[in-house]
C-alpha positions in Angstrom: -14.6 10.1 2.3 -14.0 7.3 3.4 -14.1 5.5 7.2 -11.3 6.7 9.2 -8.8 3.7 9.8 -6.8 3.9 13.4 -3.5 2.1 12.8 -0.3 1.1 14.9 2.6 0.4 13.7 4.4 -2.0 16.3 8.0 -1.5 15.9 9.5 -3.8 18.3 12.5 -6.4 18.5 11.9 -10.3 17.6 10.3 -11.8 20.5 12.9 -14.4 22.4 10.7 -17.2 22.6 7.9 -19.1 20.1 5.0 -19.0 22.8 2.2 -17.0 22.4 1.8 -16.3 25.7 3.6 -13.3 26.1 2.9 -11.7 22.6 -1.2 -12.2 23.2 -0.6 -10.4 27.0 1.6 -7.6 24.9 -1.6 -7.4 22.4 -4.2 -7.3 25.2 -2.2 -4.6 27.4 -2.1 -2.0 24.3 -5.5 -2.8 23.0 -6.8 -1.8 26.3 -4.8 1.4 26.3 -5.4 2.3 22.8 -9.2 1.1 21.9 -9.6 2.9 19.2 -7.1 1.0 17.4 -8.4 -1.2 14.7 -5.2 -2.4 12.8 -2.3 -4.0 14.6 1.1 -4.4 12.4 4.5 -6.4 13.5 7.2 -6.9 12.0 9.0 -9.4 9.5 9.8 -13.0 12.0 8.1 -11.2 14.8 7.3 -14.3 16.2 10.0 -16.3 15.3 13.1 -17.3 17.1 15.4 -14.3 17.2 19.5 -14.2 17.7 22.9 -14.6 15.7 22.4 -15.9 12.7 25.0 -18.4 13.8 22.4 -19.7 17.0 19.3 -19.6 15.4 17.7 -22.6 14.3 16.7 -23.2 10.4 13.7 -22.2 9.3 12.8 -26.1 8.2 12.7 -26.6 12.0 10.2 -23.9 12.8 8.5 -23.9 10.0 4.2 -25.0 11.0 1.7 -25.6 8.3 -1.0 -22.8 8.3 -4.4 -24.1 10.2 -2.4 -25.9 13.1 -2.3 -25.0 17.0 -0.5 -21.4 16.3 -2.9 -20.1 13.1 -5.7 -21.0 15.4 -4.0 -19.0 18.7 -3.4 -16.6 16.3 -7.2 -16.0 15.4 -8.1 -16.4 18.8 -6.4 -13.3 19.5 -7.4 -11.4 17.0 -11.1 -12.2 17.7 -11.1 -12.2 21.2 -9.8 -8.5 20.9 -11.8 -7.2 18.5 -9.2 -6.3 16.1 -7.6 -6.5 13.0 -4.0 -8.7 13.0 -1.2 -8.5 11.3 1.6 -10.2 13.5 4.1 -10.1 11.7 4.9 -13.3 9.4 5.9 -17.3 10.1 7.7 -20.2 8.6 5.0 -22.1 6.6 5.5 -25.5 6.0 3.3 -26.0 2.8 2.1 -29.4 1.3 4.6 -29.3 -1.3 6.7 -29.9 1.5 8.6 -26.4 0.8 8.6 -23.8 3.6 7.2 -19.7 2.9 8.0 -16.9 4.8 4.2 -16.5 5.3 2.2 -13.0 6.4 -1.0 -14.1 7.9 -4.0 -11.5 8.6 -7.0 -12.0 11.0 -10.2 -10.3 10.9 -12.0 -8.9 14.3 -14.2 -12.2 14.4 -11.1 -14.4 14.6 -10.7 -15.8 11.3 -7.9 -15.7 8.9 -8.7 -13.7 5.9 -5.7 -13.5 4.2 -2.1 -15.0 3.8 0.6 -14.2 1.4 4.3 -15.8 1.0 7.2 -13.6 0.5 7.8 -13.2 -3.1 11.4 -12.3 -3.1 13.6 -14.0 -0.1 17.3 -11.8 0.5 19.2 -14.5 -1.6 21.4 -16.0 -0.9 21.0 -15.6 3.4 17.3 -16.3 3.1 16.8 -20.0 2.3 12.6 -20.1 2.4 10.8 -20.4 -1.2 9.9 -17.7 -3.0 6.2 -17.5 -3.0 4.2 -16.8 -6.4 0.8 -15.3 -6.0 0.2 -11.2 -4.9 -2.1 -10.7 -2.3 -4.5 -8.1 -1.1 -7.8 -8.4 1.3 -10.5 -6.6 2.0 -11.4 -4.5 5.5 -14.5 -3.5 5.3 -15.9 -0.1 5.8 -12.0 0.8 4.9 -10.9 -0.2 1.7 -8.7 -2.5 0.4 -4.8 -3.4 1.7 -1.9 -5.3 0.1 0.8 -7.3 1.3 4.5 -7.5 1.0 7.6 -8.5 3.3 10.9 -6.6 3.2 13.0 -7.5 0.6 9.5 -7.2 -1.9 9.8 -3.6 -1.5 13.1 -3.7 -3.9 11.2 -4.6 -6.9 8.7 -2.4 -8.1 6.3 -5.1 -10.0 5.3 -6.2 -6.6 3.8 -3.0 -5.2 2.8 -2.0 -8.8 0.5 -5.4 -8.8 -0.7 -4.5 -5.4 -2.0 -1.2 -6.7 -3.3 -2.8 -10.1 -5.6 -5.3 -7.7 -6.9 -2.1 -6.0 -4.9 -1.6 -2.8 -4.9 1.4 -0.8 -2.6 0.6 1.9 0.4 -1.7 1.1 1.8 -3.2 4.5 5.9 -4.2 4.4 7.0 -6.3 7.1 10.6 -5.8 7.4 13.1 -7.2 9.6 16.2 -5.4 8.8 19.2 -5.3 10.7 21.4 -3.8 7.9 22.8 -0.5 6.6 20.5 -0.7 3.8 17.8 0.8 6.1 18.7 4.0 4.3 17.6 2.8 0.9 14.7 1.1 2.1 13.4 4.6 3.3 13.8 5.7 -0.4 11.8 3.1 -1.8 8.7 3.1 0.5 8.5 6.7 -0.6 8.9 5.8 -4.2 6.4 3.1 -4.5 3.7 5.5 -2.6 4.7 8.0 -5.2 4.6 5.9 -8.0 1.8 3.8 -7.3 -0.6 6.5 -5.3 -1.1 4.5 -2.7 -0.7 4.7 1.5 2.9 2.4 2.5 3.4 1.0 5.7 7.1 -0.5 6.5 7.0 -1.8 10.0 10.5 -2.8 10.9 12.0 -4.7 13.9 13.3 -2.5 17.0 17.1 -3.3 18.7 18.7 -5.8 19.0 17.0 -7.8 16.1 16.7 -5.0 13.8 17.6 -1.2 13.3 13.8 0.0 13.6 13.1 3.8 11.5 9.9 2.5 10.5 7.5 5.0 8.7 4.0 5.5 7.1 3.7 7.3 3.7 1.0 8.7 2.3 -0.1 8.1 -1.6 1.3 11.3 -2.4 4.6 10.4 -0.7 4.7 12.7 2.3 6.0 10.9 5.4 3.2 11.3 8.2 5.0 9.1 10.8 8.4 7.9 11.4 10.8 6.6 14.1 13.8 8.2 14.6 15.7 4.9 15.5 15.7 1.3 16.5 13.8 1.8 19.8 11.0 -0.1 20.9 7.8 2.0 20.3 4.6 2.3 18.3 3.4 4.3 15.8 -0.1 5.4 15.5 -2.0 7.4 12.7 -5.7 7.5 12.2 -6.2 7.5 7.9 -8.8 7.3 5.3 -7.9 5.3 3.0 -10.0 6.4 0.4 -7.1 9.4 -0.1 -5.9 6.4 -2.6 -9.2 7.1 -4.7 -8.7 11.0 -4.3 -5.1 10.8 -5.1 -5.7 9.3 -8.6 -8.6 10.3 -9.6 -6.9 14.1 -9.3 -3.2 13.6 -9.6 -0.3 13.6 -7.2 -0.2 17.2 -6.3 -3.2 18.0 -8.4 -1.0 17.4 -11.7 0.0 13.4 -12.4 -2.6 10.6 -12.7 -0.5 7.7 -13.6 -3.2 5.2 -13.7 -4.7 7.4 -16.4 -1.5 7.4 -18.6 -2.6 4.4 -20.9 -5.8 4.9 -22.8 -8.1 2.7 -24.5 -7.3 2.7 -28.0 -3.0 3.4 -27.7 -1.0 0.4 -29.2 0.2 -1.8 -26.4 3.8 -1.6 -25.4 5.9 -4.2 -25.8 7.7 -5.3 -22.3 10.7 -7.8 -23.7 12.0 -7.7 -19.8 8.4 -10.0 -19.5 7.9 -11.3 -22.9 4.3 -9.2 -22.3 2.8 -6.0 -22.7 1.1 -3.5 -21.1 -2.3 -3.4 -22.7 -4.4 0.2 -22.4 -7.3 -2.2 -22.1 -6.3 -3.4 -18.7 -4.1 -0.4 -17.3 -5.1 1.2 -13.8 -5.6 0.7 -10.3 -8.4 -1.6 -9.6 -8.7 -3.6 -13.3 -7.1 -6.3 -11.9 -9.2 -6.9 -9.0 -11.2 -9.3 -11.3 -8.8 -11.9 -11.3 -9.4 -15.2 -8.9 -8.8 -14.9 -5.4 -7.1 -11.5 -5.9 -9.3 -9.7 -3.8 -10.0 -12.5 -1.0 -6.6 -12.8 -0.1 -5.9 -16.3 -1.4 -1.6 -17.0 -1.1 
């Protein structure tokens, strides 16, 4: 067993302005209520101007390299509080001059430990840059978490990677307005399923976006879910050593998917790729290895 993990899942709408004063007052008010918590979660452009497409500003004019005034408020936070931060994700400028839809994370002592760029932007309506790196961190004395944002969730070499580098918890900021809520549902489901791992899709509240935000365990059983777009917070307490559990045992006791390719089997061809899956480097955790996988590097 692992250490138990207290979680909230802040489902709330886009806040209306880009100062941090009211989102760090919002942040101290439930901390003080709830403790316990050690692992805050908004959503998708929490922080970012919200509104009509039409009205809001492009995201070249709020974009902010990562280390300015706003990471370092951000840490702040995070530090002074005692807690784990995800707030959602920002327009990164980067020093190729291109701008990320960019998930920070901040550790308890107020540094950031982690940042990783949306992968897969809802083209053509998103215009930021696709980011190219998978990204997972380390909480220690919990176990290990991976990042995506929304539209990631729709292509399943993203969580699988996640998994492969060892996650136990994949967090999926989302900021979804659309019908396609209903699919979304289906695939945070399927990628615990298939991947044996905790998912976390934290979406907006009304007006910004249509909320129904949920946490799935690896063995895809919903153990929290809002019913609608409202404003609230969902909370859970989990170990996430179930992961571990999960696949070393099977989903249900029967299906160990990491286990399915051995040491010795021919590697299969992937054509989609031009690659392979090799049996030598098959299952969760062999690709933790790789540099600046585990520390979070985007």
């Amino acid at each position: 067993m692992g250490t138990p993990l207290p979680l909230a899942l802040m489902q709330a709408p886009a806040l209306a302005t880009r100062d941090l004063s009211q989102f760090a007052r919002d942040v101290e008010v439930f901390v003080k209520q709830r403790p316990a918590v050690r692992l805050l979660v908004y959503p998708e452009l929490h922080l970012e101007t919200p509104g009509l497409p039409a009205d809001r500003p492009a995201p070249s004019e709020l974009a902010e390299p990562l280390g300015g005034a706003r990471d370092r408020r951000l840490a702040e936070i995070a530090g002074d509080l005692g807690v784990w931060l995800i707030p959602g994700t920002l327009y990164e400028l980067g020093d190729d001059g291109r701008v990320y839809n960019t998930a920070p994370v901040y550790d308890p002592s107020g540094q950031r430990v982690a940042n990783y760029r949306k992968i897969a932007p809802w083209r053509p309506y998103e215009t930021s840059s696709p980011g190219t790196d998978f990204v997972v961190f380390d909480m220690a004395d919990y176990g290990r978490v991976g990042l995506s944002i929304c539209y990631d969730s729709w292509f399943p070499e993203i969580s699988r990677h996640l998994a492969w580098l060892g996650a136990d918890l994949i967090v999926n900021m989302v900021q979804t307005p659309t019908i396609d809520r209903d699919q979304e549902l289906v695939l945070v489901r399927a990628n615990a399923i298939a991947n044996q791992v905790f998912v976390a899709s934290v979406n907006g509240a009304a007006p910004t976006a249509l909320g129904r935000s949920l946490l799935v365990d690896p063995e895809g059983r919903v153990r929290v879910q809002a019913q609608g777009a409202e404003d609230c917070v969902l909370t859970d307490v989990i170990d996430l050593a179930e992961a571990g559990r999960v696949r070393q045992f099977g989903t249900a006791g029967l299906n160990r998917v990491w286990e399915q390719f051995q040491p010795g089997d021919v590697p299969l061809d992937l054509p989609l790729y031009g690659g392979k899956i090799d049996p030598a480097t098959w299952g969760a955790g062999r690709g933790a290895h790789l540099t600046g996988a585990a520390e979070g590097e985007g």
